[in-house]
C-alpha positions in Angstrom: 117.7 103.6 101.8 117.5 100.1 102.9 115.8 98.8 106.7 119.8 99.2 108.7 119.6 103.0 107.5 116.1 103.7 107.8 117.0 102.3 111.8 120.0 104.3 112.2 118.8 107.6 110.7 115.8 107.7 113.3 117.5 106.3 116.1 120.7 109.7 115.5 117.3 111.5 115.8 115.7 109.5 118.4 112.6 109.0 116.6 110.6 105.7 116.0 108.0 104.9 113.8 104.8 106.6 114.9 102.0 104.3 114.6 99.6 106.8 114.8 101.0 108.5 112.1 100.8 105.1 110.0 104.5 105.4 109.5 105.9 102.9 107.1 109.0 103.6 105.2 109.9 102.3 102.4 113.2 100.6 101.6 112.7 99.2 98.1 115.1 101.6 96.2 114.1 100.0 92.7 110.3 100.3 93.9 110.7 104.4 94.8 112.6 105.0 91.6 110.1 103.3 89.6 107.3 105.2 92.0 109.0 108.4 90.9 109.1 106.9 87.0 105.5 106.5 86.9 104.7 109.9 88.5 106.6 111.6 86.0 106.8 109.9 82.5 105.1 111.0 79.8 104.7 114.5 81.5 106.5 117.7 80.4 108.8 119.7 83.0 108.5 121.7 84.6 107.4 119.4 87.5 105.6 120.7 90.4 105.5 118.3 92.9 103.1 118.4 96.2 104.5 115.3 98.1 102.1 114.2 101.0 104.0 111.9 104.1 107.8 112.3 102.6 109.1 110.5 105.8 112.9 110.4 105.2 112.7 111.7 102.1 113.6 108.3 99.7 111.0 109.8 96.9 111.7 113.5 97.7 115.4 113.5 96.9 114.6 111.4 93.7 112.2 113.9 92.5 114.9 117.0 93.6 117.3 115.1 91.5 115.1 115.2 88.2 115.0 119.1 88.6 111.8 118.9 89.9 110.4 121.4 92.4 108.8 119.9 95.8 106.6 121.0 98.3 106.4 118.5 100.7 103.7 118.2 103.9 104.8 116.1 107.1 103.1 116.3 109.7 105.6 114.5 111.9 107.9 117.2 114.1 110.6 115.0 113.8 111.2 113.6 110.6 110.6 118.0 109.2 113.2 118.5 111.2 115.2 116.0 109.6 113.8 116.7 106.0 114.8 120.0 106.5 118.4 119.3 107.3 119.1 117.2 104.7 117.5 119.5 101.7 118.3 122.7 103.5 120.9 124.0 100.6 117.5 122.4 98.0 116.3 125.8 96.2 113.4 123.2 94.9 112.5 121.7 97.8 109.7 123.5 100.5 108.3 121.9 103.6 104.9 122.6 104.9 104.7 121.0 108.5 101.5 120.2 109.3 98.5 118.0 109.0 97.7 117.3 105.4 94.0 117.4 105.9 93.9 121.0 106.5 97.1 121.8 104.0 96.2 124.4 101.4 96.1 123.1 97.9 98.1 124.0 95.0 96.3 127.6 92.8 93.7 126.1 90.0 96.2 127.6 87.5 99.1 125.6 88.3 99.7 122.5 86.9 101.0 120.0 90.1 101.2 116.3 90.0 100.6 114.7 93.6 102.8 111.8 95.0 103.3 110.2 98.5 102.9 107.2 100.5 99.7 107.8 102.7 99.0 107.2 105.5 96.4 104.2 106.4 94.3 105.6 108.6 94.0 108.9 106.3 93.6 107.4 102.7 89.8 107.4 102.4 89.5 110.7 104.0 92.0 112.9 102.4 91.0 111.1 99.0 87.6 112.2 99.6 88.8 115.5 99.9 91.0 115.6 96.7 87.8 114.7 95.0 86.0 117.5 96.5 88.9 120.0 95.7 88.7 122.2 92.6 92.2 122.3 92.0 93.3 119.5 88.9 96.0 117.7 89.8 97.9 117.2 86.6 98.3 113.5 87.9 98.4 111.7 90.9 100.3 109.0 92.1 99.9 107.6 95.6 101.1 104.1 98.0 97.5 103.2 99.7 96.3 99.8 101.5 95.0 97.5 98.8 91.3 97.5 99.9 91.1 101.0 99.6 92.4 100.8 96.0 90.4 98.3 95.2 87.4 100.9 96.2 88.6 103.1 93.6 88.2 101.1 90.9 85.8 99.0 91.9 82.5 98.5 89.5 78.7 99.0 90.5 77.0 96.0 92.1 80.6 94.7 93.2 81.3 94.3 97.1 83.7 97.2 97.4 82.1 99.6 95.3 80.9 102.5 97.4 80.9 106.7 97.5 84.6 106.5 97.2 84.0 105.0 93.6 81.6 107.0 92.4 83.7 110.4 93.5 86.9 108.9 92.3 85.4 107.8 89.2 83.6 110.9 88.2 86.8 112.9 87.5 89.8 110.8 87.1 90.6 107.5 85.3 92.1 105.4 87.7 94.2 102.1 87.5 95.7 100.2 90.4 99.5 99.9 88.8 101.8 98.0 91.5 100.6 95.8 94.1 103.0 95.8 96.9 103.7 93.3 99.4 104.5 94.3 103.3 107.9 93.3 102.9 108.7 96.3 101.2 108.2 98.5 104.1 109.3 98.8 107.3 108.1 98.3 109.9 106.1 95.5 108.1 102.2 96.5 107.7 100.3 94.0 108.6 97.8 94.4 104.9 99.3 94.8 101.3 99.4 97.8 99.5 98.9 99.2 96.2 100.5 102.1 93.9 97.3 103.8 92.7 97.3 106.0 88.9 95.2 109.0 89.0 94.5 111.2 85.7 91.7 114.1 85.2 89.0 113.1 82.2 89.4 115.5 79.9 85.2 115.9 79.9 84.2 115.1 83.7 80.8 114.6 83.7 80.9 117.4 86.8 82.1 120.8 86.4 84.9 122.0 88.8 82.4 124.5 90.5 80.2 121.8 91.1 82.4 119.3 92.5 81.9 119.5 96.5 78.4 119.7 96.4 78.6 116.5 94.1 80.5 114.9 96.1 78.4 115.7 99.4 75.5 114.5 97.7 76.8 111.2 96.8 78.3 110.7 100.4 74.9 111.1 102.1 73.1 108.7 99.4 75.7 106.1 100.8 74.9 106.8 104.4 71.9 104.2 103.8 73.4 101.6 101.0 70.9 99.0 102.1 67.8 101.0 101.1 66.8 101.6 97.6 67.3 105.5 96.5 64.3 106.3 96.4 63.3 106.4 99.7 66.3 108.0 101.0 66.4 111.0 98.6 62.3 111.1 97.4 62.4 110.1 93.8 61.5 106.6 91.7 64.7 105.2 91.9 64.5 101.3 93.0 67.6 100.4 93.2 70.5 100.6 96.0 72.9 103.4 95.8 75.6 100.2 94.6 74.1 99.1 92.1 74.0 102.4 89.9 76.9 103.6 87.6 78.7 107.1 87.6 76.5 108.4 84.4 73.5 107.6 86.6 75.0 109.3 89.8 75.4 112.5 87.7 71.7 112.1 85.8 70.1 111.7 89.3 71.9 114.4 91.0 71.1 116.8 88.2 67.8 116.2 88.1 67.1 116.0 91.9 69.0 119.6 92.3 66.1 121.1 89.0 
């Protein structure tokens, strides 16, 4: 769906991008099918498919078309009501209109892959709330501004290493796989983004049960990354909450909870 389509397919609607939303669509078709490529390769079907921000629905019909089944969450009135006319004879397809934040996740006993282009202004939060989730994502494939991929992956004692690493890092294995400049999306952002790769360790060094109030702990130790740890959580630890690695999060944490 290139930019002239994108245009005229809102405008029969009379819709325009939603800032507030962080609506940017993108137009790259080699770039969605390739999206769609790396979500799925490697992985055995059946494919069950929770797609967060579909917008017009350039990855959801990509994914329909591989036989996979889609349950898509928009939180934009307009653009369900056009996602539902144009996959309304799609068996495969389901549409859950709402905010994504307070969407309820996929059964622990299904296998679902997650894939979507997110929006900017919820990335760290709703990210921080996968991590949290019990549910394992049998992969996760997501379009997010660069700096926040860059916190992913980031090492200790580097500048963007923060909670967001440590979470991240303590239950997937994460690579950045696409850069991706603003051209590719329209309207233009006015940052870069990335395609982020997300797949469960097979030994997390956290157990499932254990996850949110992991997670919580780490967040608070972050709320004062200046100090050393030890004064903000009562034990011997000198250094700054940066400068440790995910093994020591975990060997902290453990021994701070008895």
């Amino acid at each position: 769906m290139n930019i002239r389509k994108i245009r005229e397919q809102l405008a029969g609607s009379a819709l325009r991008p939603q800032r507030r939303f962080g609506q940017n669509f993108l137009h790259d078709w080699n770039l969605a099918c390739w999206i769609v490529d790396c979500a799925l390769r490697g992985l055995s079907s059946p494919w069950r498919i929770w797609e967060v921000g579909p917008g017009l629905g350039v990855l959801t019909k990509l994914l329909l078309g591989k036989g996979a089944e889609v349950r898509a969450v928009e939180i934009d009135r307009g653009l369900a009501a056009i996602l539902r006319d144009r996959f309304q004879g799609e068996a495969d397809f389901h549409l859950c209109e709402g905010d994504v934040l307070r969407a309820e996740w996929p059964e622990p006993t299904r296998d679902w892959v997650l894939i979507g282009n997110l929006p900017y202004s919820i990335s760290g939060p709703f990210l921080a709330s996968l991590f949290r989730h019990r549910t394992p994502f049998r992969r996760i494939v997501v379009t997010l501004q660069r700096e926040v991929a860059e916190r992913l992956v980031a090492a200790p004692r580097h500048s963007s290493f923060g909670s967001l690493s440590v979470m991240g890092q303590s239950f997937y294995r994460i690579e950045i796989r696409k850069r991706l400049p603003p051209s590719v999306f329209y309207p233009k952002p006015r940052i870069d983004s990335a395609v982020v790769w997300l797949e469960p360790l097979q030994a997390a060094p956290v157990s499932s049960e254990d996850r949110e109030e992991f997670c919580g702990f780490v967040r608070r130790s972050f709320l004062h990354r200046r100090k050393c740890l030890g004064k903000s959580l009562g034990c011997q630890e000198r250094r700054r909450p940066e400068e440790l690695g995910v093994d020591e999060w975990v060997e902290i944490w453990q021994t701070l909870r008895g």
